[in-house]
N, C-alpha and C positions, 0 to 999 in steps of 0.2 A: 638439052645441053646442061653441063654442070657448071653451075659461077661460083668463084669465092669471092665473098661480099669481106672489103677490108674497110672499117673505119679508122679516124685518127682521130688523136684527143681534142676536140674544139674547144674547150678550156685553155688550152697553152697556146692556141693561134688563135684565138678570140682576143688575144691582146694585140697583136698586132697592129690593129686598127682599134684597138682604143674598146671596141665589143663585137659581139658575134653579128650582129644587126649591120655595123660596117662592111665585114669581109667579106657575107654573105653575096652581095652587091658584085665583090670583083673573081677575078680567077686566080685559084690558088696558086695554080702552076707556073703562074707567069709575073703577075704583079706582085709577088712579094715574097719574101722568102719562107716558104710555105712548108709544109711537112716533108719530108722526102719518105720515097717509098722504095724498098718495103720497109724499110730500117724503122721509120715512124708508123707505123701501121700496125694493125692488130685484127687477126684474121676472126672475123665473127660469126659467121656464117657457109655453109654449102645450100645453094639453090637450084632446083631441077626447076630449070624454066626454057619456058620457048625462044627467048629474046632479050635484051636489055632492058626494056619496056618492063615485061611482066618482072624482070629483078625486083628493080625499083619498086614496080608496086605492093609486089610481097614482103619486101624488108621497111615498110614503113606502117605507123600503127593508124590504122583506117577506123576498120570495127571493131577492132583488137588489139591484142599482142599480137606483132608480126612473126615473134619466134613460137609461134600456136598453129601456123600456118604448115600445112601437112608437106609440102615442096620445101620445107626447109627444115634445116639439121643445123640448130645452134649451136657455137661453140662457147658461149661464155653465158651466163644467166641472164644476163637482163644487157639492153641494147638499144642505144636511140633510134631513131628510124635513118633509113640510109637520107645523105644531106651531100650539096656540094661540096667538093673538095676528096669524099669518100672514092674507092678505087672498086672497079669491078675484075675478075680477072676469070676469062673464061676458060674451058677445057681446049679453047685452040690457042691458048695462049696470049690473045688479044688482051691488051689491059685499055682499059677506059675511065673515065677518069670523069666525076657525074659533074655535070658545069652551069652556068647558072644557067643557062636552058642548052637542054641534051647533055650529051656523052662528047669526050673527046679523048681520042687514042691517046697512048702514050709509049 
């Protein structure tokens, strides 16, 4: 299946709680007035992956650059690794929403 990997600026909601080390802890979508999507979102990525799981693990920098990874088709040069708060949106139209442990619809 194909995902588009969307992050948001965590510099501008890293204040929210004072730093990123804070927010991280809760959920975006719910405790705080968080990014809204797609409006705040910025589309970084196309990923040929099997599942949610392997998203994740391809758009984060393990042994590498993630955007070197041959299942994915960057769209902007340089890219943090996917983080909570980031949005997944698959070719069934499912959006998910990476949270501090798993995924959550949206």
């Amino acid at each position: 299946m194909t995902y588009l990997v969307y992050h948001f600026d965590m510099e501008k909601y890293a204040n929210l709680f004072g730093s990123w080390r804070e927010i991280k802890g809760r959920e975006v979508s719910g405790e705080c007035d968080g990014p809204a999507f797609p409006e705040e979102y910025t589309a970084v990525a196309a990923v040929e992956a099997d599942g949610i799981e392997d998203v994740f693990r391809l758009t984060n920098h393990i042994d590498s650059d993630w955007t070197d990874n041959e299942e994915v088709l960057p769209f902007v040069p340089q890219a943090r690794s996917t983080s909570m708060g980031d949005v997944v949106v698959g070719s069934d139209k499912k959006r998910l929403l990476c949270a501090a442990v798993g995924w959550e619809e949206i």
